[in-house]
C-alpha positions as CSV (number, residue, x, y, z in Angstrom):
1,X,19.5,-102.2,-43.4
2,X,22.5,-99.2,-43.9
3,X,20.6,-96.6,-45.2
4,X,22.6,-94.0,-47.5
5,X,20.6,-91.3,-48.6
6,X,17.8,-89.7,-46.7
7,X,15.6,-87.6,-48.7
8,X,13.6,-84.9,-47.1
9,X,10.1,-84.5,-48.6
10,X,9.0,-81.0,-49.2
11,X,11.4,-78.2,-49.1
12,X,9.0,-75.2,-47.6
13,X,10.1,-73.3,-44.0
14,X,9.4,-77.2,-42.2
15,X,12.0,-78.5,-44.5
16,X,14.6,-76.5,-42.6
17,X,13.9,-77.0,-39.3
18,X,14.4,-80.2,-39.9
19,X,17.3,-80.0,-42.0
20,X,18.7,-78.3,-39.0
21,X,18.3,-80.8,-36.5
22,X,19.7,-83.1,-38.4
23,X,22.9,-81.1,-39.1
24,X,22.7,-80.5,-35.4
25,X,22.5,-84.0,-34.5
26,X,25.9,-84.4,-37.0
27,X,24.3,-85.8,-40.1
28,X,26.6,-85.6,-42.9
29,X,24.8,-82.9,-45.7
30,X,25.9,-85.1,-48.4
31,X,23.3,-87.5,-47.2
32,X,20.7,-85.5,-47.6
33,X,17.9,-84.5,-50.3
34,X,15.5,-82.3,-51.3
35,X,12.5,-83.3,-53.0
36,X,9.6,-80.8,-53.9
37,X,6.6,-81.7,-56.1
38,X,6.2,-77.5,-56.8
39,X,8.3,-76.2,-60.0
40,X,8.8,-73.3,-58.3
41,X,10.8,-74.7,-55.8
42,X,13.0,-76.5,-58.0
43,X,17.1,-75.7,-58.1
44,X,16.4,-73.1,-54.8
45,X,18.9,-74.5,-51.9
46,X,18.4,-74.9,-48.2
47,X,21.9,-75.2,-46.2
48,X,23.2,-75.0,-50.0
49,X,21.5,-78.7,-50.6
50,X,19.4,-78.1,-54.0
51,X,15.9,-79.1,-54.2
52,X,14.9,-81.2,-56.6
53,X,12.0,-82.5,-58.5
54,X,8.9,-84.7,-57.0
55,X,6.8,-86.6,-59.1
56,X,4.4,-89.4,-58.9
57,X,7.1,-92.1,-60.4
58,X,9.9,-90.7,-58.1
59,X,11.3,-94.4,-56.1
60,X,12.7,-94.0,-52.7
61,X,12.9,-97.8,-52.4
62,X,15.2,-99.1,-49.4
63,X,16.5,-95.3,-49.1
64,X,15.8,-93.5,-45.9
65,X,12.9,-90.6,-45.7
66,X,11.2,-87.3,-43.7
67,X,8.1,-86.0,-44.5
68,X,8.7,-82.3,-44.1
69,X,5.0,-80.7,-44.5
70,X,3.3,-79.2,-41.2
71,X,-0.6,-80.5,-42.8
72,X,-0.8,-83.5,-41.0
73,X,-3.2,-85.1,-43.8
74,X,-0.7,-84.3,-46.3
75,X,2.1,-85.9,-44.6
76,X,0.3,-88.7,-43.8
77,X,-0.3,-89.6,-46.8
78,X,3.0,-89.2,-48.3
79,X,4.7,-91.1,-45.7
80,X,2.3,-94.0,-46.0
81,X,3.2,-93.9,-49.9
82,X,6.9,-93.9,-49.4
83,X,6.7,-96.4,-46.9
84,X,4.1,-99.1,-48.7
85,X,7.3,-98.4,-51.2
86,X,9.8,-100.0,-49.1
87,X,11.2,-96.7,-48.2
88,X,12.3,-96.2,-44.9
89,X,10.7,-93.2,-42.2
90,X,13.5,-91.6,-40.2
91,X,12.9,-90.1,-36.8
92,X,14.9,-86.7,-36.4
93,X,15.7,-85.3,-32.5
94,X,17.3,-82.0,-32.5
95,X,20.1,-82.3,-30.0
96,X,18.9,-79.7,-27.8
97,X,15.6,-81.7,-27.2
98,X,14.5,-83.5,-23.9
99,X,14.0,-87.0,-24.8
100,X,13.2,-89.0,-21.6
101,X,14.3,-92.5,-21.4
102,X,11.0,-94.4,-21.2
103,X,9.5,-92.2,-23.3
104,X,8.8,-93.8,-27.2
105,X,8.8,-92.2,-30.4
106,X,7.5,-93.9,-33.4
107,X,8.8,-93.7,-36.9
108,X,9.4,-90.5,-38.9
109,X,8.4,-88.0,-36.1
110,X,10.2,-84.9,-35.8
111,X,11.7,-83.9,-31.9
112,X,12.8,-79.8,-32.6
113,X,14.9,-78.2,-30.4
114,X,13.4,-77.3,-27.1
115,X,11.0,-79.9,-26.6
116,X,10.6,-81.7,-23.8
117,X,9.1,-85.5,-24.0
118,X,8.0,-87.0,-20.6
119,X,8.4,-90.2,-19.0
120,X,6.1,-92.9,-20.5
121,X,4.8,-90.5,-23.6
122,X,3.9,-92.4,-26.6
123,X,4.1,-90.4,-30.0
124,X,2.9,-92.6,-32.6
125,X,4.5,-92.2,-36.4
126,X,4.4,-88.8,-38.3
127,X,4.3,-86.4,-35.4
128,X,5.8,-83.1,-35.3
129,X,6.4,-82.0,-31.7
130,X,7.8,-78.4,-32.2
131,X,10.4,-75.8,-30.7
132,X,9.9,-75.4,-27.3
133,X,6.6,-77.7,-26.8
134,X,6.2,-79.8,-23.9
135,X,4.5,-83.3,-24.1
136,X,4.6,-84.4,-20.5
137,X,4.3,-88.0,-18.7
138,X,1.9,-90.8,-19.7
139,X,0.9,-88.8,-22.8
140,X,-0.3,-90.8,-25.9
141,X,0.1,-88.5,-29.1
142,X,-1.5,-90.3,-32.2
143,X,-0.2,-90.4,-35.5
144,X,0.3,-87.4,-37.2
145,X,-0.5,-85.1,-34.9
146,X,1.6,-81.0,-34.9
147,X,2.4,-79.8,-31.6
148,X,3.2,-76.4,-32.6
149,X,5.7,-74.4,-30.9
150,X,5.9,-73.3,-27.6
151,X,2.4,-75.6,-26.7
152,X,1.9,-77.9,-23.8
153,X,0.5,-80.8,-23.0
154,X,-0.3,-81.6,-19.1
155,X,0.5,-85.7,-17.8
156,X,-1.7,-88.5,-19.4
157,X,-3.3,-86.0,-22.2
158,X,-4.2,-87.9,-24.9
159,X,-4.3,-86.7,-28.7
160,X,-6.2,-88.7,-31.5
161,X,-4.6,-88.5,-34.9
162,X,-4.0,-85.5,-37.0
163,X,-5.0,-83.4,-34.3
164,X,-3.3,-79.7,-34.4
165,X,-2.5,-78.1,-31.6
166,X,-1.5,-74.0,-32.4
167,X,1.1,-72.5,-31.1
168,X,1.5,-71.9,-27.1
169,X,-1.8,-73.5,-26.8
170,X,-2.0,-75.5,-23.3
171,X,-3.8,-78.8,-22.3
172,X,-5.1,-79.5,-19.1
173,X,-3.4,-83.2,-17.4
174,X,-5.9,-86.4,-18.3
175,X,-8.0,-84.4,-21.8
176,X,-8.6,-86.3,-24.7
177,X,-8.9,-84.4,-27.9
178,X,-10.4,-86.5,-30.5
179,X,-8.8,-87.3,-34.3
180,X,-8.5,-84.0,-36.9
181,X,-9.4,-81.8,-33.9
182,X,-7.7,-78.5,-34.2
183,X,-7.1,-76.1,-30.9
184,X,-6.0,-72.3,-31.6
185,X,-2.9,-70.9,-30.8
186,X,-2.6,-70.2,-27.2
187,X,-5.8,-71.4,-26.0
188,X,-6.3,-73.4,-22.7
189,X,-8.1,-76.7,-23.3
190,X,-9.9,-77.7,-19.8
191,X,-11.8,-80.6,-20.9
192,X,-12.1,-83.3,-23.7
193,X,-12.6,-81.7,-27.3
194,X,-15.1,-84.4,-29.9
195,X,-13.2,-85.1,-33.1
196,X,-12.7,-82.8,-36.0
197,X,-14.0,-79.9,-33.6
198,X,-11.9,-76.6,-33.7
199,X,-11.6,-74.9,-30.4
200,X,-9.9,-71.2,-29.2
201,X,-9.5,-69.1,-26.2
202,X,-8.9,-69.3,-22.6
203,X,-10.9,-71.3,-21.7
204,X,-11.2,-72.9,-25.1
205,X,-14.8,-72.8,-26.9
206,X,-15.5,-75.0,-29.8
207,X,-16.4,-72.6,-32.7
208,X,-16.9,-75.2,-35.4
């Protein structure tokens, strides 16, 4: 399928790092949209592409698509709207990323600039692997999930969906952290984390 408009879902600070990576990566800008369901939003630019209006009966049918909001719920369920549509999710890799060749990356995840992908890591759809964050071998990243800048994942980690891991936060090789789990910025996970826990510090102590 030739896909000839890509339109970026949510124009907020996300909106243009992806924007850049794209442009990076030698997109042509008049390829790209800006959709935003927030009237304030509407008519303000980014990389002098104008943002334009969201709503419930907007049809993205057969046209290509990038969810561009950091909640992972929210994203998710975006992107599984726009996609039951027949609109299709577009992976972005800044060109400055480490992408290994084994490595997989499913549908409409975002690779920034910086990050490093192992051998064998598996990222399944809607995950944002941010500037400068490391997801090393064997890893399994489940849908979803933000690996926030400068944060690290150790070999054969494993990540559940929608999990949220803060910025420069680090995890131990062969943890599993379980779905909606969220780990604080620069904490140092040494062993497996239950679902929808929140952990922080060094080492990291669940505190809900």
């Amino acid at each position: 399928m030739s896909i000839e408009r890509i339109f970026l879902i949510g124009a907020g600070g996300h909106a243009m790092v992806v924007m850049d990576a794209m442009l990076c990566a030698g997109q042509d800008p008049g390829r790209i949209f800006l959709l935003d369901e927030s009237p304030a939003r509407l008519g303000e630019r980014i990389f002098d592409r104008p943002v334009e209006r969201l709503g419930q009966d907007t049809d993205l049918s057969s046209q290509g698509f990038h969810v561009c909001i950091g909640n992972n719920a929210a994203r998710q369920r975006i992107f599984e709207r726009f996609r039951a549509s027949g609109a299709v999710p577009q992976t972005v890799v800044h060109p400055a990323s480490v992408l290994a060749a084994s490595a997989t990356v499913a549908a409409g995840s975002l690779i920034a600039a910086r990050a490093v992908i192992g051998p064998m890591a598996r990222l399944e759809a809607g995950v944002i692997v941010n500037h400068g964050a490391v997801v090393d071998h064997e890893c399994h990243v489940g849908g979803f999930c933000h690996v926030a800048p400068g944060a690290t994942l150790g070999g054969n980690v494993r990540l559940g969906k929608r999990v949220l891991l803060g910025a420069g936060a680090n995890v131990l090789p062969g943890v599993a952290i379980g779905d909606d789990a969220i780990i604080g910025a620069g904490a140092a996970v040494t062993a497996d984390v239950p679902a929808q826990a929140t952990y922080v510090g060094v080492p990291a102590r669940r505190i809900r």
